[in-house]
LOVO-725053 format. One record per residue (C-alpha): x, y, z; residue in one letter. Coordinates in pm, whole numbers, padded with zeros to 5 digits. Example, Ala and Ser with C-alpha at 12.3 -4.5 7.8 and 13.67 -1.06 7.14 Angstrom:
        x        y        z   residu
    01230   -00450    00780        a
    01367   -00106    00714        s
% end
This chain:
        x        y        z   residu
   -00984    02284   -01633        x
   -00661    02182   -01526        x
   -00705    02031   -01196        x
   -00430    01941   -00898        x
   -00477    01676   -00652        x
   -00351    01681   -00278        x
   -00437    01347   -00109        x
   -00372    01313    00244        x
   -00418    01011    00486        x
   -00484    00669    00401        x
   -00478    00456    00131        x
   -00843    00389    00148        x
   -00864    00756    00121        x
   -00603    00745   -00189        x
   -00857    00508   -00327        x
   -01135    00760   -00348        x
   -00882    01025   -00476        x
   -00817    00778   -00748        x
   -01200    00773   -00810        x
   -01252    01137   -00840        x
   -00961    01173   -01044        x
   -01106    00891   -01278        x
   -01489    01082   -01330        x
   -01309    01422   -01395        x
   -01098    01263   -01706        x
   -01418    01077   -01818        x
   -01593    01448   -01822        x
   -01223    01609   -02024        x
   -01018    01763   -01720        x
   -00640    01778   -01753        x
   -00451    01692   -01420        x
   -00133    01917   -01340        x
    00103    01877   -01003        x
    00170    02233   -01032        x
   -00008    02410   -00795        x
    00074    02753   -00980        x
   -00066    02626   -01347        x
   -00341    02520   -01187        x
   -00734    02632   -01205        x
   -00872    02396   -00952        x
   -00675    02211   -00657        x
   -00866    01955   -00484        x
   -00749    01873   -00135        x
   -00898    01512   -00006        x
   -00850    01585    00404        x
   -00789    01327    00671        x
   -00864    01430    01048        x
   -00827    01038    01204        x
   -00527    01199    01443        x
   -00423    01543    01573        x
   -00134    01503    01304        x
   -00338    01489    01061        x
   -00567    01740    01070        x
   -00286    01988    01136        x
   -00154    01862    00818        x
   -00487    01939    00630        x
   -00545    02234    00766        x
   -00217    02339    00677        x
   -00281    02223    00312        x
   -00600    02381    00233        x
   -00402    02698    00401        x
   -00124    02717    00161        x
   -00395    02666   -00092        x
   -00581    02930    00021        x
   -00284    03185   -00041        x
   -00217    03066   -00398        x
   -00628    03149   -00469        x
   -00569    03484   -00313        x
   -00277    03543   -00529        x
   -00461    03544   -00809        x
   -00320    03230   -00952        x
   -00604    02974   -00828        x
   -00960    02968   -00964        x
   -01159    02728   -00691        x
   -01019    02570   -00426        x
   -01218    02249   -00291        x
   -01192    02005    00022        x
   -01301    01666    00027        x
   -01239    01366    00269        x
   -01283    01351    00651        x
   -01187    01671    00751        x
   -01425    01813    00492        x
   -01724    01593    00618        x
   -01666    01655    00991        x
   -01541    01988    00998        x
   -01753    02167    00732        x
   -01878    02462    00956        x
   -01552    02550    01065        x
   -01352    02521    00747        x
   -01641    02736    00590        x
   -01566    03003    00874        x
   -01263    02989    00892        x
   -01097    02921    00532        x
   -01347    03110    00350        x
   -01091    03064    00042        x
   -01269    02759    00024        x
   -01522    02742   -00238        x
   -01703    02391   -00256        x
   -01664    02083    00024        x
   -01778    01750   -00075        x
   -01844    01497    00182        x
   -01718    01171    00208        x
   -02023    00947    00074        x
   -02071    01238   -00231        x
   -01691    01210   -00408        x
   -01933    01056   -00733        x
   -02019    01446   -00698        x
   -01699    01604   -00758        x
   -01716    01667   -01164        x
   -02079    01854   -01100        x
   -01919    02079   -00870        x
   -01704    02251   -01061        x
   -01963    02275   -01254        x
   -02124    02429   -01092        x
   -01836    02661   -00955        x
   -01733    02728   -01304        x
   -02149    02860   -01295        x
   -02095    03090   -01028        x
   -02311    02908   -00773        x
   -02161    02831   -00458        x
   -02235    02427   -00384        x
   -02143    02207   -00103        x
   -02192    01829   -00185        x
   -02315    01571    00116        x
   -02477    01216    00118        x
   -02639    01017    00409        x
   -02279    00921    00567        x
   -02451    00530    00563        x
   -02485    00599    00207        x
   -02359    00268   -00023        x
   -02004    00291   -00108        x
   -01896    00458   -00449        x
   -01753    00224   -00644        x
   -01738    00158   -01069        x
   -01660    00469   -01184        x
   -01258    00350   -01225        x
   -00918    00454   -01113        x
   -00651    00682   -01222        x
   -00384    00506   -01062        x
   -00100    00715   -00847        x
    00106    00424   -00702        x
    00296    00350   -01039        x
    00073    00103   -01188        x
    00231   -00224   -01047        x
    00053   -00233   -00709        x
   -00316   -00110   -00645        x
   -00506   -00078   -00362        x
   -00865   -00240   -00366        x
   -01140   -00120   -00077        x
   -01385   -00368   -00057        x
   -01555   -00172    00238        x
   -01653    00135    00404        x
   -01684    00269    00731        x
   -01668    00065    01085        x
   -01950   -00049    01352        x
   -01661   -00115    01592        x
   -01684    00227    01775        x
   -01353    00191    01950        x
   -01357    00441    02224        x
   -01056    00692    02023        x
   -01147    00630    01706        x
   -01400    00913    01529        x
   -01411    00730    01175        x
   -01784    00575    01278        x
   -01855    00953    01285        x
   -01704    01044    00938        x
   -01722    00741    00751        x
   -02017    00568    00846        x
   -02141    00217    00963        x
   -01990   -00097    00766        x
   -02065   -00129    00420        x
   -01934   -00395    00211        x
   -01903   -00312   -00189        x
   -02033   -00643   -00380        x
   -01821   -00926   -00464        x
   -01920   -00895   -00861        x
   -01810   -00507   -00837        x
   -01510   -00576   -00688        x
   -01416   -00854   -00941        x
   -01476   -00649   -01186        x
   -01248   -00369   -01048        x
   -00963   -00583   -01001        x
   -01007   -00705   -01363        x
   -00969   -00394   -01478        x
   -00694   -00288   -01315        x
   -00502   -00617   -01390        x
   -00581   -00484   -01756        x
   -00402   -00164   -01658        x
   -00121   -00381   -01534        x
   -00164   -00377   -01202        x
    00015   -00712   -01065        x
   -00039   -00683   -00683        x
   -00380   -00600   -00517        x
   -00361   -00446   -00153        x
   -00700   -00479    00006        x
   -00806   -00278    00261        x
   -01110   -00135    00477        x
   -01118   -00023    00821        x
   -01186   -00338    00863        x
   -01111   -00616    00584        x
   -01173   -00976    00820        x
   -01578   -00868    00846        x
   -01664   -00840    00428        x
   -01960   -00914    00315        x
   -02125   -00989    00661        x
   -02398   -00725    00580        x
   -02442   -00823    00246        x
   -02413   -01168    00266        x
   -02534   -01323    00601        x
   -02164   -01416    00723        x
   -01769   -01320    00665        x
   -01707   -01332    00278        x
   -01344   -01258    00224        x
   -01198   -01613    00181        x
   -01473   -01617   -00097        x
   -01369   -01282   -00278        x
   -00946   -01416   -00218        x
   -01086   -01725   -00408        x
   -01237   -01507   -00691        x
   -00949   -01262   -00694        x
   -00707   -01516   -00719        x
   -00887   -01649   -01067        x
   -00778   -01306   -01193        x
   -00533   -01336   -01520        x
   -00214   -01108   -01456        x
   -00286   -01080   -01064        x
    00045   -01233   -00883        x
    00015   -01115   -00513        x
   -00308   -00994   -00357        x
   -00184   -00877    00045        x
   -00500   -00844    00281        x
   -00441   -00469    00516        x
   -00640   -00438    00873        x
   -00763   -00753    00986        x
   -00929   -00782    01326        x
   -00760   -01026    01529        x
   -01144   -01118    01691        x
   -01218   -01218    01343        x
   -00981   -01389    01198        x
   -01116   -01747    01137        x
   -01034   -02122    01029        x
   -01196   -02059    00711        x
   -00939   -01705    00635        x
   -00643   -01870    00743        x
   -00734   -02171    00484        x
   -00769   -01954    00216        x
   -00439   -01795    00291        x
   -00290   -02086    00268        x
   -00475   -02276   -00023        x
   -00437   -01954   -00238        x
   -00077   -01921   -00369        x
   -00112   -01590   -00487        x
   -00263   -01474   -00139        x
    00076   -01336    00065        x
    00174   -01485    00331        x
    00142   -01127    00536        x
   -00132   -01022    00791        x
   -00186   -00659    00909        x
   -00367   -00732    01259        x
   -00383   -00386    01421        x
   -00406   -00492    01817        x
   -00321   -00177    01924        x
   -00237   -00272    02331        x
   -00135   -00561    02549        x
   -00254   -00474    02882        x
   -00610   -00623    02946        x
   -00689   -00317    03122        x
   -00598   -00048    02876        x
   -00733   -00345    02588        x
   -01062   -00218    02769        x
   -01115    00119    02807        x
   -01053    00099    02409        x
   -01344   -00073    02386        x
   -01138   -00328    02162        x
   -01308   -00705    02152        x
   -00962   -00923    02242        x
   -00784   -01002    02532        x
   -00414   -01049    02551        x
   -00460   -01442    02579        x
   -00691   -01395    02266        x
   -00439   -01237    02056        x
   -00116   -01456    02171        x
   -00370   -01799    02056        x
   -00479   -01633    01721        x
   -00088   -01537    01636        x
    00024   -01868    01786        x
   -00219   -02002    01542        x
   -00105   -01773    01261        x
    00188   -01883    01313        x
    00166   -02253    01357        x
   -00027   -02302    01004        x
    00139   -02068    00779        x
    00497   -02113    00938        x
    00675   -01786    00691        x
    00371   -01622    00795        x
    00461   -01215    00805        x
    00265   -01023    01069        x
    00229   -00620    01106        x
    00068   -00487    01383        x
   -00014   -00129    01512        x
   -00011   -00007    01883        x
   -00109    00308    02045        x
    00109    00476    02373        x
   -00021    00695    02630        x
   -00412    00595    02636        x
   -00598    00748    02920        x
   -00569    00584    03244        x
   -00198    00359    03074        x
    00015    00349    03399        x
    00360    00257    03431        x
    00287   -00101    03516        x
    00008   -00159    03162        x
    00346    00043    02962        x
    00563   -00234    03094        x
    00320   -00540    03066        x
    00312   -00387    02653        x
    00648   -00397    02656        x
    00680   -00780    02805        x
    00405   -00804    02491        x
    00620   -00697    02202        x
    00889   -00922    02325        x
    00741   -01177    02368        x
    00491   -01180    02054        x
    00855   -01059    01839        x
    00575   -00890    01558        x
    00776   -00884    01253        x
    00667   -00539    01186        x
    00502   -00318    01428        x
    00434    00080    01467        x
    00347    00283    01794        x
    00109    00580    01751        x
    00089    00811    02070        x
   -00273    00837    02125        x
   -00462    01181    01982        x
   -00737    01323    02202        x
   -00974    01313    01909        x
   -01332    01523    02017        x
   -01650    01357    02045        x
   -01516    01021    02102        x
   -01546    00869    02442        x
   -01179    00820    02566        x
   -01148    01225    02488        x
   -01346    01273    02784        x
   -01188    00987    03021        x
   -00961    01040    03317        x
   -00605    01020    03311        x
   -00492    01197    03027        x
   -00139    01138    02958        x
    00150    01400    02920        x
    00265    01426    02534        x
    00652    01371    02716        x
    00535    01027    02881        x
    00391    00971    02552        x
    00654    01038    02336        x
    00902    00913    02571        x
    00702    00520    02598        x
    00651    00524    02201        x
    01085    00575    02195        x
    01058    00256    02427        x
    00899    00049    02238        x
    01032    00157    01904        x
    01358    00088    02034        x
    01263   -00272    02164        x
    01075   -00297    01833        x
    01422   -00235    01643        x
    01658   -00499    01803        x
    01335   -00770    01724        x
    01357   -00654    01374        x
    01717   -00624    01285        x
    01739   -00972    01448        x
    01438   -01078    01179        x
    01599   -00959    00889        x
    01907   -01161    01027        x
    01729   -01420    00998        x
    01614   -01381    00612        x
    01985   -01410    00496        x
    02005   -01735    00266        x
    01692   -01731    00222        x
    01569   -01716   -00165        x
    01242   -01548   -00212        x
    01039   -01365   -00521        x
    01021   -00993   -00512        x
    00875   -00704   -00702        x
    01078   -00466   -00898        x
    01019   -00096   -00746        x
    01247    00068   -00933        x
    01657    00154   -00970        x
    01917    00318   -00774        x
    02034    00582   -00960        x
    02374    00560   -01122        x
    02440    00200   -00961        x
    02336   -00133   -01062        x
    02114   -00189   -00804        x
    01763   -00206   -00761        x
    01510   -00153   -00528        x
    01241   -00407   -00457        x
    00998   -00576   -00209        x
    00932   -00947   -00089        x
    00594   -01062    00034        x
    00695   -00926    00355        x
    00662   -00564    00294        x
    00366   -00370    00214        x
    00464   -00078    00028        x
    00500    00308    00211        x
    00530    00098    00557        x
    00750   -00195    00525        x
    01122   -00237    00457        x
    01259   -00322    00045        x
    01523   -00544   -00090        x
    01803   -00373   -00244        x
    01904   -00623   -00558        x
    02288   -00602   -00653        x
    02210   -00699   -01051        x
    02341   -00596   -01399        x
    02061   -00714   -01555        x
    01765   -00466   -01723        x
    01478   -00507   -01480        x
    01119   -00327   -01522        x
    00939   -00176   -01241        x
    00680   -00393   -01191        x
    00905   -00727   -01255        x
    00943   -01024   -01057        x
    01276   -01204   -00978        x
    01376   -01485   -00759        x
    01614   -01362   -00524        x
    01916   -01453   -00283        x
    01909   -01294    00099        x
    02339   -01194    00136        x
    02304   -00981    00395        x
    02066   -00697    00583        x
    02122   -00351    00665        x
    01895   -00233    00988        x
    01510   -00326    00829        x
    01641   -00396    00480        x
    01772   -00678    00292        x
    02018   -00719    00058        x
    02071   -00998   -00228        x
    02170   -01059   -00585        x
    01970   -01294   -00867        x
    01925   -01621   -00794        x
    02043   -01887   -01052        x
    01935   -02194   -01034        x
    02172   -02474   -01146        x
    02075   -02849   -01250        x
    02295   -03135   -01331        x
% end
């Protein structure tokens, strides 16, 4: 079969596309990322905002009309659309011809199977099930930089968030599996490992009796041919002595936190049901900060929660400003179903939204520009991401910026670089969130 790929969302999600695509090789499949040549298409859904269901839906649409042109043989959904929506997609995109759940991806080569038999199969697991995991990668982010989930689901319950509900309590894959994943994909020549869970700061508390992941950064960083390994979604309430040693201790551990806080008015803080305080997160930044000085924090808000007034919008504002978050994005919040702020009081107007998220973006801006300011003379190592075309420049990224969200490095060089390569490079100047630079030489007497 020659089988297309659509994977929406995440990059945890990316991960298990990566997966699937890995069993169907091992079973002979050909991959093709053109829709019209190809038998199956296998959409892997997201539904975590309003956005992003629309998008999904909109997919597995289009998908639909290719299937009743003729052209498309089965059409299957996968990811968190697929496992909390099945009923309706089975109604109402009856194009459709398999959904696999999001604990059942091992599943995916026995389906079309099965599909191929002419039985009509859907494909679910207890959503607590324990994480898939060993059945390799097909990498899809160029094969310098990998992501690595060491975790699945959340017991937070935040009061918007409906992942619990999709994805499951917390489940931590084992330290030896993990190892042995990140070994292989160093082997593949993967140089940078990007870890991420919903939550990353509590690994290995179910398996282990207390927070593992300064032991797995310790084991990681053993790995032959790993250079950076950059730790996504850490919980500000969790983030402990022991972490911020390892960060420090472990030179191939970046210097970069993700810390989604995602408010800085105590009341709004909660009604989210979130486990910080504003004075909680301005001490565990200010300690951030104080013993890993170059320290690069990213941190995610949301705008318009139910009940925000005008006075909790400006106290976030007085937040950002004063916290000056090296990178930050604003979500508006999404009135997800079945969660418990979908049902609170003082829903917001999408135009106050919109118009508070344009606020803080803007603040956001000046704080950044003025950070990237501050990065000129400033010699640092970055990775090769590729060239501009026609011009001897490339594009690359410093331990400051995670790929697909972060800013690059634009090198001014007439030297043959790799994707993939490190160089040692001179700040000269910035343009808005980027930097700009040239080799750095260094001369001794």
């Amino acid at each position: 079969m020659r089988i297309m790929f659509v994977s929406l969302g995440c990059d945890k999600n990316l991960v298990d596309s990566e997966m699937m695509l890995s069993i169907l090789r091992s079973k002979g499949h050909e991959f093709t990322d053109d829709e019209y040549t190809a038998d199956v298409v296998v959409v892997n859904t997201c539904c975590f905002i309003g956005d992003a269901k629309e998008e999904s839906i909109n997919v597995l649409l289009e998908m639909a009309d290719l299937k009743n042109e003729g052209n498309l043989k089965f059409l299957i959904a996968t990811g968190c659309l697929a496992q909390r929506y099945k009923e309706e997609i089975q109604t109402e995109i009856p194009e459709v011809d398999a959904i696999i759940g999001t604990t059942a991806i091992d599943a995916i080569a026995s389906c079309i199977d099965e599909l191929v038999e002419g039985k009509a199969v859907n494909h679910y697991a207890d959503i607590d099930e324990k994480p898939v995991s060993g059945v390799g990668r097909v990498l899809t982010t160029g094969g310098h930089y990998a992501y690595l989930k060491i975790a699945e689901g959340c017991d937070k319950h935040c009061t918007y968030c409906i992942i619990p509900k999709v994805r499951g309590q917390f489940r931590s894959v084992p330290m030896e599996v993990l190892e042995q994943e990140a070994k292989q994909l160093a082997d593949m020549g993967v140089k940078e490992l990007i870890l991420v869970a919903q939550e990353t700061t509590l690994y290995g508390k179910d398996l282990y009796g207390k927070k593992s992941l300064p032991e797995l950064l310790h084991r990681l960083a053993q790995i032959s041919g790993i250079y950076w390994i950059r730790i996504l979604y850490c919980y500000p309430e969790e983030i402990d002595d022991e972490l911020i040693a390892a960060i420090k201790s472990e030179e191939k551990v970046c210097n970069y936190l993700d810390i989604p806080i995602q408010h800085g008015s105590d009341a709004i803080l909660k009604r989210m049901g979130r486990r910080t305080s504003r004075q909680d997160i301005c001490d565990i930044v200010a300690k951030l900060r104080r013993e890993i000085p170059d320290i690069c924090l990213r941190t995610t808000l949301i705008t318009g929660f139910p009940g925000e007034t005008e006075e909790d919008h400006e106290s976030l504002m007085e937040f950002v400003d004063e916290m000056e978050f090296d990178r930050l994005g604003v979500f508006t919040y999404s009135q997800e179903e079945d969660t418990a702020a979908a049902k609170m009081e003082g829903q917001i107007d999408e135009e106050i939204k919109l118009a508070r998220q344009a606020e803080i973006m803007e603040l956001q801006q000046e704080i950044a520009f003025e950070k990237a300011e501050d990065m000129v003379g400033k010699v640092l190592y970055c990775m090769v991401e590729g060239k501009v075309a026609e011009d001897d420049v490339y594009v690359a990224r410093t331990y400051r910026d995670a790929p697909n969200v972060d800013g690059y490095i634009f090198i001014n060089t007439t030297a043959n670089l790799m994707t993939g390569d490190f160089v040692k490079v001179q700040v000269l100047g910035c343009n808005e969130y980027d930097l700009i630079g040239e080799i750095y030489h260094e001369f001794t007497e």
